[in-house]
C-alpha positions as MATLAB code, in Angstrom:
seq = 'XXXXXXXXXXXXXXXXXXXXXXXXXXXXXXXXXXXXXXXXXXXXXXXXXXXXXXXXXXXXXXXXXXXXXXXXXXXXXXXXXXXXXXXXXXXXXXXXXXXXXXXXXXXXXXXXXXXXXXXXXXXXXXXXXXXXXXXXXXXXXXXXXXXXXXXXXXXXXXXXXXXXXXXXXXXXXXXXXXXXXXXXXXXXXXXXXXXXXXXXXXXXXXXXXXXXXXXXXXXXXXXXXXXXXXXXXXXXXXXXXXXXXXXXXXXXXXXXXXXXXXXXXXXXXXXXXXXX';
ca = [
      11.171   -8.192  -26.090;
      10.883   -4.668  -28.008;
      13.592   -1.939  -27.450;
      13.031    0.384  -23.726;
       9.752    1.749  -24.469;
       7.381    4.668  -22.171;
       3.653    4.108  -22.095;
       0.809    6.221  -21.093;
      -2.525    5.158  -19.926;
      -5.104    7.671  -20.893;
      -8.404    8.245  -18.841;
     -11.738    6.730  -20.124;
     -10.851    4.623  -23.070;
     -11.845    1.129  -22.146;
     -10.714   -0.397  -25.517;
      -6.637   -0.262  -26.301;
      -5.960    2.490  -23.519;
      -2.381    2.551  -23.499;
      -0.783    5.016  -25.942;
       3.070    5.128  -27.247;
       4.954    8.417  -25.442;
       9.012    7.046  -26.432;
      11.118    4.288  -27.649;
      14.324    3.731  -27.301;
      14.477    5.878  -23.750;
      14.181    4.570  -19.741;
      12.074    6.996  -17.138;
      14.624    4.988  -14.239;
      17.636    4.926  -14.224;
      17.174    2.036  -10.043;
      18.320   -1.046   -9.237;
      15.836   -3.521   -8.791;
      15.853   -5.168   -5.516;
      16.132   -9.144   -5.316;
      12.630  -10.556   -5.456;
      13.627  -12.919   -2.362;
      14.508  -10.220   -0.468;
      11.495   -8.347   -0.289;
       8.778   -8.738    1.768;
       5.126  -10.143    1.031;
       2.910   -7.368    1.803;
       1.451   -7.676    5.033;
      -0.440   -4.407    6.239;
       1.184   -5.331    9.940;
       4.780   -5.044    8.304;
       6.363   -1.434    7.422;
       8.947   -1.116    5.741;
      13.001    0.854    5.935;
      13.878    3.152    4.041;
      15.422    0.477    1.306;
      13.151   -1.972    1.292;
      10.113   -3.002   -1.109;
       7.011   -4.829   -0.660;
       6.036   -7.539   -2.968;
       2.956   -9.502   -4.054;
       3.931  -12.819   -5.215;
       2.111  -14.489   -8.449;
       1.049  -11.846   -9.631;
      -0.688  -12.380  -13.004;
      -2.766  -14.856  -10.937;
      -4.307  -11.691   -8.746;
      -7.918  -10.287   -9.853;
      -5.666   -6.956   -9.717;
      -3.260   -7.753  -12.639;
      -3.711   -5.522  -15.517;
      -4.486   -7.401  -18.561;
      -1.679   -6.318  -20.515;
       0.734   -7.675  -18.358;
      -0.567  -10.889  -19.594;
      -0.195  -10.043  -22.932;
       2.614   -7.770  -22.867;
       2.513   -4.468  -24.641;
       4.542   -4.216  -28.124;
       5.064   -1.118  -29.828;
       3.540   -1.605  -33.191;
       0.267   -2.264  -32.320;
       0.311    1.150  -30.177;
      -0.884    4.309  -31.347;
       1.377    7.308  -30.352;
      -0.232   10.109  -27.836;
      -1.391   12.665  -28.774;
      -1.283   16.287  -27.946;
      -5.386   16.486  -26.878;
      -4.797   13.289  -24.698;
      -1.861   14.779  -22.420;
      -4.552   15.715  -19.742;
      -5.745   12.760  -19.177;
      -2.588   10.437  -18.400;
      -3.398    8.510  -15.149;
       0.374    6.643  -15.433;
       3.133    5.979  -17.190;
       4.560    2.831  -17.931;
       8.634    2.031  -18.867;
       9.160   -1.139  -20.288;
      13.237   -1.505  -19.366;
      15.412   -4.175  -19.123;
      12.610   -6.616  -19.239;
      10.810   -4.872  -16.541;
       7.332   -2.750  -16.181;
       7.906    0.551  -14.392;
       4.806    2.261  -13.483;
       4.389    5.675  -12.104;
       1.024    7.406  -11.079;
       1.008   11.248  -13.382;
      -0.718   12.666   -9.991;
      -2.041   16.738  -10.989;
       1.348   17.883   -9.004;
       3.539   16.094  -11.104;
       2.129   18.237  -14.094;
       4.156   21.656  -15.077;
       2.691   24.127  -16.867;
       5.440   27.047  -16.005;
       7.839   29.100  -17.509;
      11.424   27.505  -16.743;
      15.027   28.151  -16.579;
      17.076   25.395  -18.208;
      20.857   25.364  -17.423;
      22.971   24.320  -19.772;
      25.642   25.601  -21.625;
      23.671   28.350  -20.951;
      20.838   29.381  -19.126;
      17.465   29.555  -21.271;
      14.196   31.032  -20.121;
      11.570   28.511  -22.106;
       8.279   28.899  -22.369;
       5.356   27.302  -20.536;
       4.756   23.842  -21.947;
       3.236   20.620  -21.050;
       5.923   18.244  -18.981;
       5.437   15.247  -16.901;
       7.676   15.851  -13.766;
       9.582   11.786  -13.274;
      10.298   10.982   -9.619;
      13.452    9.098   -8.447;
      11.593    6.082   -8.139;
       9.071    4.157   -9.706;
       5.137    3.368   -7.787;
       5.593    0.116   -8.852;
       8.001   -2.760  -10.887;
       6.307   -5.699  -12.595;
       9.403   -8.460  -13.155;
       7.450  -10.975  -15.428;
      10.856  -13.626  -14.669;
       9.509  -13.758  -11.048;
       6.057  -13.200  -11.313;
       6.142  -10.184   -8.396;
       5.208   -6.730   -8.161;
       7.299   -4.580   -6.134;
       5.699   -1.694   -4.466;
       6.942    0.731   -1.239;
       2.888    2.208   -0.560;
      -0.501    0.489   -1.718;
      -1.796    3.815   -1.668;
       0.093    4.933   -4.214;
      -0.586    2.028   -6.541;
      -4.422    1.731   -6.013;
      -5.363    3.607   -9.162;
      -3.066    1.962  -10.978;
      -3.993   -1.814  -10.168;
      -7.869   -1.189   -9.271;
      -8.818   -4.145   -6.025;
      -5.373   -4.081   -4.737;
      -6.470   -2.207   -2.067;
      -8.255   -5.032   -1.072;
      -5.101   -6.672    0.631;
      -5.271   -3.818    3.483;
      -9.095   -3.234    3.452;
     -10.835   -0.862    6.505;
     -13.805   -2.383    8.465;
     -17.031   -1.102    7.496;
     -19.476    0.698    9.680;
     -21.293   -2.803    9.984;
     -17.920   -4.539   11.079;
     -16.766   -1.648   13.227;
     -19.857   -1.828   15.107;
     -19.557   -5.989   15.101;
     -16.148   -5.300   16.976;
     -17.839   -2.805   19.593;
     -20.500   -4.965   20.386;
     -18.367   -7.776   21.621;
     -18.946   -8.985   25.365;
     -15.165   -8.533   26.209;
     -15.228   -4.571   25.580;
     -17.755   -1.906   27.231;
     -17.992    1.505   24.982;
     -20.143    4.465   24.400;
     -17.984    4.934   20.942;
     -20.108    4.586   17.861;
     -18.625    3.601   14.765;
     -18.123    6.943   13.598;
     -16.233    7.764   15.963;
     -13.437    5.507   14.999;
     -10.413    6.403   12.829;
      -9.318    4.808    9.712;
      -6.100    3.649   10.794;
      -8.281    1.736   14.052;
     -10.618    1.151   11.150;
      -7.791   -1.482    9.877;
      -6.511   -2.744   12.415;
     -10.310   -3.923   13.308;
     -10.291   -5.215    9.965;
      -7.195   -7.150   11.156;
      -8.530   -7.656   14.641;
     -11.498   -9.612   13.441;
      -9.640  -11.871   11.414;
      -7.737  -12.927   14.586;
     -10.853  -13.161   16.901;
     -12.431  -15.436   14.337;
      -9.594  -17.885   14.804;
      -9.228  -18.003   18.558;
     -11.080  -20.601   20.527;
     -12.712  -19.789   23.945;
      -9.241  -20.306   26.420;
      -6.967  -18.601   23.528;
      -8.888  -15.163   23.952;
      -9.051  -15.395   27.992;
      -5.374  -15.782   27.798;
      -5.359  -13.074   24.952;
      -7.165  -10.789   27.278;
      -4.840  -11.681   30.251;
      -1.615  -10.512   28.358;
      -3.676   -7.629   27.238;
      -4.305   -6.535   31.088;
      -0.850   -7.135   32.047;
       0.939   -4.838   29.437;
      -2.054   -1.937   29.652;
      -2.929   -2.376   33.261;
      -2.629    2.192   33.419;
      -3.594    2.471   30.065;
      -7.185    0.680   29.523;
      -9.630    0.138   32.418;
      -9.792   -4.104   32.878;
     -12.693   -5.766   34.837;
     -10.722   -9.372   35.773;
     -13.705  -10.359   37.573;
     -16.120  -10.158   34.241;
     -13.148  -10.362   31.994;
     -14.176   -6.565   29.903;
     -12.317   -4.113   28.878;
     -13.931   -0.390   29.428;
     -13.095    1.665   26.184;
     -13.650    5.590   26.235;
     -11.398    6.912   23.405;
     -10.049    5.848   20.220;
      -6.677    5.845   21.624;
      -7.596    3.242   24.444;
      -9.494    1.283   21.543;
      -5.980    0.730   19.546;
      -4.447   -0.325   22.234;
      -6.722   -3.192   23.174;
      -6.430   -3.888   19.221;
      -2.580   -3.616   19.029;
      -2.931   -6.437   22.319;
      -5.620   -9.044   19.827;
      -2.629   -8.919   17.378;
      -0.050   -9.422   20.411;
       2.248   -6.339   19.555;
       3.367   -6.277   23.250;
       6.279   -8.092   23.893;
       9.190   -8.081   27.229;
      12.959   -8.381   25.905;
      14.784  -11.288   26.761;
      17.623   -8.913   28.546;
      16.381   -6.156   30.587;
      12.765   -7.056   30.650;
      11.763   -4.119   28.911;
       7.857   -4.206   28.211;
       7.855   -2.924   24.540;
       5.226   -2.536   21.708;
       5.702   -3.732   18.366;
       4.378   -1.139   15.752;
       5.220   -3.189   12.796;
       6.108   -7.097   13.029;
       7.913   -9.067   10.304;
       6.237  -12.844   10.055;
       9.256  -15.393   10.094;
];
């Protein structure tokens, strides 16, 4: 492994696109979190403040960038230049074994006189600088195999597909959903938001794997947890939806988010759910 080295990937070049920015220098100065104790990214699953998704086996995902295969090494990388500054899309540290990837988003770009303390205060100059955040988008650990992310958001121009894991339903499958016999609605699938727009991508998953009895009892639990919040038909066994609002909830109840505490008997909803 070469000495710490910073990348940059630069916009539209499709052959060699990565471009030498330092050696010898870090962008992060984080500890890396355990592999084993972060979590396999599951869109039901949010995360604290401290912890880190992961996607295990990495290089074996349609999403892994090439070089991470083949490993970047110094030599064989031209140095940026000043013309190509504009069009960074990330940067890359190679540290301690590790890839560190952060998006350059147009924000993160300063182009402002400054006052640098020091010694002394000095008034510089506008110039081109990359503003670093305190944490990385992204670590590649090539020991493990995992990439560690906190938002797939974030890292979706960086890894192109890997927005795949946490897709939205299309119009087609939106309006699949709303045509089901167990749900009435005058919604169109337009009228849906994008987060309802996942969790029906979710939603249909589940249905798909239910047999006949597991979705009347499904719908049962449903009743019993919403019974003032979304109009239930037990006689014909459908659910009248008239807002978006009513529509989560019957899709928060396909995933079984509602729950009753073992002391008190609280009735509670689960907004994110940890798979053990």
């Amino acid at each position: 492994m070469n000495m710490d080295q910073i990348y940059a990937r630069i916009k539209r070049l499709r052959t060699a696109p990565y471009r030498r920015v330092v050696s010898g220098e870090k962008l992060f100065e984080v500890e890396v979190a355990e592999a084993n104790s972060c979590i396999e990214y599951d869109p039901s699953t949010l995360l604290d403040d401290d912890e880190w998704y992961k996607i295990s086996g990495f290089t074996g995902r349609a999403f892994c960038l090439p070089m991470l295969l083949t490993g970047l090494t110094s030599v064989d990388v031209d140095e940026l230049s000043k013309d190509q500054f504009d069009n960074i899309t990330y940067l890359v540290s190679v540290q301690d074994e590790h890839y560190f990837f952060q998006r350059v988003r147009p924000n993160a770009i300063m182009r402002r006189k400054t006052i640098v303390f020091g010694d002394a205060a000095v008034l510089e100059k506008p110039s081109n600088r990359i503003v670093i955040n305190p944490q990385p988008d992204a670590i590649f650990i090539p020991d493990s195999d995992v990439l560690l992310f906190r938002d797939l958001a974030a890292i979706a121009p960086i890894f192109p597909g890997v927005d795949e894991l946490f897709r939205e339903a299309t119009d087609s499958q939106v309006q699949e959903f709303l045509d089901y016999d167990f749900l009435t609605t005058e919604l169109q699938a337009v009228d849906i938001s994008k987060p309802n727009r996942k969790r029906i991508a979710l939603a249909l998953d589940t249905l798909s794997s239910m047999s006949g009895p597991d979705r009347d009892y499904v719908f049962t639990y449903i009743h019993e947890y919403s019974v003032d919040r979304l109009p239930f038909d037990s006689k014909t066994g459908v659910f009248t939806v008239s807002t978006d609002d009513e529509l989560k909830t019957l899709v928060y109840g396909i995933e079984q988010r509602f729950y009753t505490t073992q002391v008190g008997s609280e009735k509670r909803l689960a907004n994110s759910i940890v798979r053990i």
